[in-house]
N, C-alpha and C positions, 0 to 999 in steps of 0.2 A: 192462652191455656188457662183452664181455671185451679184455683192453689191445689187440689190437690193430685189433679192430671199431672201437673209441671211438678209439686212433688215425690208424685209415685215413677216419673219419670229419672226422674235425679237418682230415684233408689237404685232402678235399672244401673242406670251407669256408674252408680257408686259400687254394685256387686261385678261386673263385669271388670273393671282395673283396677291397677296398682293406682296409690295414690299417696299424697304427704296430708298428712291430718296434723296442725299444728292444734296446742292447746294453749289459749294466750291468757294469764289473770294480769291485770294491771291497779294496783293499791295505790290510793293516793293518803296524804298525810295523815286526813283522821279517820283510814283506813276503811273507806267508801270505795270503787271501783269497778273495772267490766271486766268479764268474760267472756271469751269466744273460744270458737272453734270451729277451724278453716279446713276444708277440704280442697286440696287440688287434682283433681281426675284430668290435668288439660292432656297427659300423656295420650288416654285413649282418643281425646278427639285430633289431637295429630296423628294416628295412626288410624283411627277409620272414622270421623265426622262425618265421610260423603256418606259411607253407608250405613252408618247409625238415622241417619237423615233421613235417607230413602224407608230404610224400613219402619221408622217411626211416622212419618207422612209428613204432610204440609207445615202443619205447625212447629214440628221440632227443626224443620229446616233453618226457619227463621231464628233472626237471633234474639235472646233473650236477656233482660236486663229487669228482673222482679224484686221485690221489696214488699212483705208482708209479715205480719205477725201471727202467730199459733195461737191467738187470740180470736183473730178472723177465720184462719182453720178451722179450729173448734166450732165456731157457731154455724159451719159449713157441714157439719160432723153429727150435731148436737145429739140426733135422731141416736146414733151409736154408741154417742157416750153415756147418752142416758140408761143403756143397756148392760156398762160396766157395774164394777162392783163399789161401796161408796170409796173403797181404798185407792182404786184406780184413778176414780176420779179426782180424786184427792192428786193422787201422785201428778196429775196432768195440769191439776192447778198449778202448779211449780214450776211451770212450762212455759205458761200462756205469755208471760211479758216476752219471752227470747222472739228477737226479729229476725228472719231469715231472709238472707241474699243470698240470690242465684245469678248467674254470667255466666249465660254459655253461646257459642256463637262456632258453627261448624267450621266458615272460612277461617275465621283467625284464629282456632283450634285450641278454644280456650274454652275451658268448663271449672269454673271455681264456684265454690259453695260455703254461707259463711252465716254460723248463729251467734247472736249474740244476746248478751245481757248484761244491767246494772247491778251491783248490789249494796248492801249499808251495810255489809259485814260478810266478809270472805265467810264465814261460817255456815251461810245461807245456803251456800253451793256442795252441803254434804249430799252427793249420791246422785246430783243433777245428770250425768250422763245416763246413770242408769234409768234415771228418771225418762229420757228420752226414746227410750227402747220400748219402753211403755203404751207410745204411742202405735206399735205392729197391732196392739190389742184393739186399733181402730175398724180393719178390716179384719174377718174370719181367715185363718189359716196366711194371712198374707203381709205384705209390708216390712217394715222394719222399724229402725230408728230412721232419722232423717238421712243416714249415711250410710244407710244402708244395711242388709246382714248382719242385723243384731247389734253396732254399733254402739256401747253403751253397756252392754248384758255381759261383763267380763269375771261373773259369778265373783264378786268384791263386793267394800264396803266404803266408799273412798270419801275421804272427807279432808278436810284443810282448815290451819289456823295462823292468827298472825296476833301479834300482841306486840308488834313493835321492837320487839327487839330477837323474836325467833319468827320466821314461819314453817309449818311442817305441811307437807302432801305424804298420806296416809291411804295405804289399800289396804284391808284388811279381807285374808280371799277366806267366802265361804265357802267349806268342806264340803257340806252335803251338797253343796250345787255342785261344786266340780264334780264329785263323785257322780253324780246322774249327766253331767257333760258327758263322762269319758266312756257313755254308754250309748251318746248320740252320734247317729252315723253322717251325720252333716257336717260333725265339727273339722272332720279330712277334710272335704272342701272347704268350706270356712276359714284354713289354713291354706291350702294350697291359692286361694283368691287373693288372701293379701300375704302371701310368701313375701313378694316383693315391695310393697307398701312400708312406711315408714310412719312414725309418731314422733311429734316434736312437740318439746314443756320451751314454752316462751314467756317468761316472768319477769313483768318490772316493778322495780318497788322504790317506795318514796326515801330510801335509808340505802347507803353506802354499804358494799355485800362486806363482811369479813371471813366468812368461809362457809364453804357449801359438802355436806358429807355427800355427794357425788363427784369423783374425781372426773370427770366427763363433761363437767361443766363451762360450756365458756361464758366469758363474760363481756360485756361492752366496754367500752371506755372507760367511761365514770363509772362502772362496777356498780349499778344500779339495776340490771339487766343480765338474767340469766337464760341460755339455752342449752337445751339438752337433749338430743337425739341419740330412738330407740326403733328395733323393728319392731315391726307392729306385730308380730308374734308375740313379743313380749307383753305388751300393752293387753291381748286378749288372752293371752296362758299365763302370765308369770307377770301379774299387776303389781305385784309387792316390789316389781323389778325398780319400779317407778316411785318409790317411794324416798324422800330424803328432806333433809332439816337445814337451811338457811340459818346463820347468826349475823348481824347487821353490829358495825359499828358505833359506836357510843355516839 
């Protein structure tokens, strides 16, 4: 398949099921480290890969095992993006290093989907998912974020910091967008698609946790490692839900 069949494909089945969207940052000492964000859709292809197969034809039968960057996208694209605005393009710049893996394979009913990135400062990563949704503006009327339906577009401001001895995840939700949301007749469905979907904050960090102002937090062993699951409702209606402050021991 070429990147962007396989990923308008992935869109398909990322609006069609429930799924677990983990969100992972990992901070190293002098607070360099990666980003991602994992999609698992395998529920639907245990429940219908034969005919997801069939009706997609010959080549989604097969299994797939890809490894590309939004980098190479783009220059697949370029014709369209030259068509955006310089803002857009701007915002797509921001994009271009995240490498994306896809794994999907009908028989052993497995469909996972996974972006990633470096960065030299957690601080780089303000507004990056919304950044992602960005890219639906590739195709007229169609697409989405990588995951699908908007994906990224949770009408927020979200940004994150770390300084060593606090880290904070911060949504700050814009009004006037919500306000023109709760006027869009798509956002029912949009809900009712991921009713049953989940969001998960997967945090590791190079300093021993001493407390987290989410009580819902678990933590690893060595308390270097935080998880936090939410429905994904929350995550696109109530982002502020997601918000909370890390203090790390001396």
């Amino acid at each position: 398949m070429k990147l962007y069949k396989l990923l308008s494909f992935s869109f398909l089945l990322a609006t069609l099921t429930s799924c677990t969207f983990t969100e992972n940052i990992n901070i190293n000492d002098n607070g360099t480290g990666n980003f991602s964000v994992d999609m698992d859709g395998s529920s639907l292809m245990a429940m219908a890969g034969d005919q997801i197969g069939n009706q997609m034809g010959t080549a989604a039968k097969k299994d797939i095992d890809s490894t590309f960057t939004f980098k190479q996208l783009f220059e697949d694209k370029k014709d369209s993006i030259a068509k955006l605005s310089p803002e857009s393009q701007k915002e797509l710049k921001k994009i271009e290093n995240f490498v994306v893996h896809t794994k999907m394979s009908a028989e052993k009913k497995e469909f996972v989907m996974n972006l990633a990135t470096d960065f030299k400062n957690v601080n780089e990563l303000q507004d990056v998912l919304q950044t992602l949704s960005t890219f639906q503006k590739l195709e007229k009327g169609g697409g989405a974020s990588p995951f699908g339906n908007n994906f990224g577009d949770n009408n927020s401001k979200l940004s994150y910091t770390y300084n060593g001895k606090k880290f904070t995840r911060t949504a700050v939700i814009d009004q006037q967008k919500l306000a023109q949301k709760a006027k869009d007749s798509s956002a029912d469905m949009s809900k009712m698609i991921f009713a049953s979907s989940t969001y998960v904050l997967k945090y590791h960090f190079p300093k021993k946790i001493k407390k987290v102002s989410n009580p819902n937090a678990l933590f690893s062993e060595d308390r270097k490692t935080i998880t936090i699951q939410y429905p994904f409702t929350d995550y696109m209606e109530n982002p502020d839900k997601l918000n909370f402050e890390v203090e790390f021991e001396k």
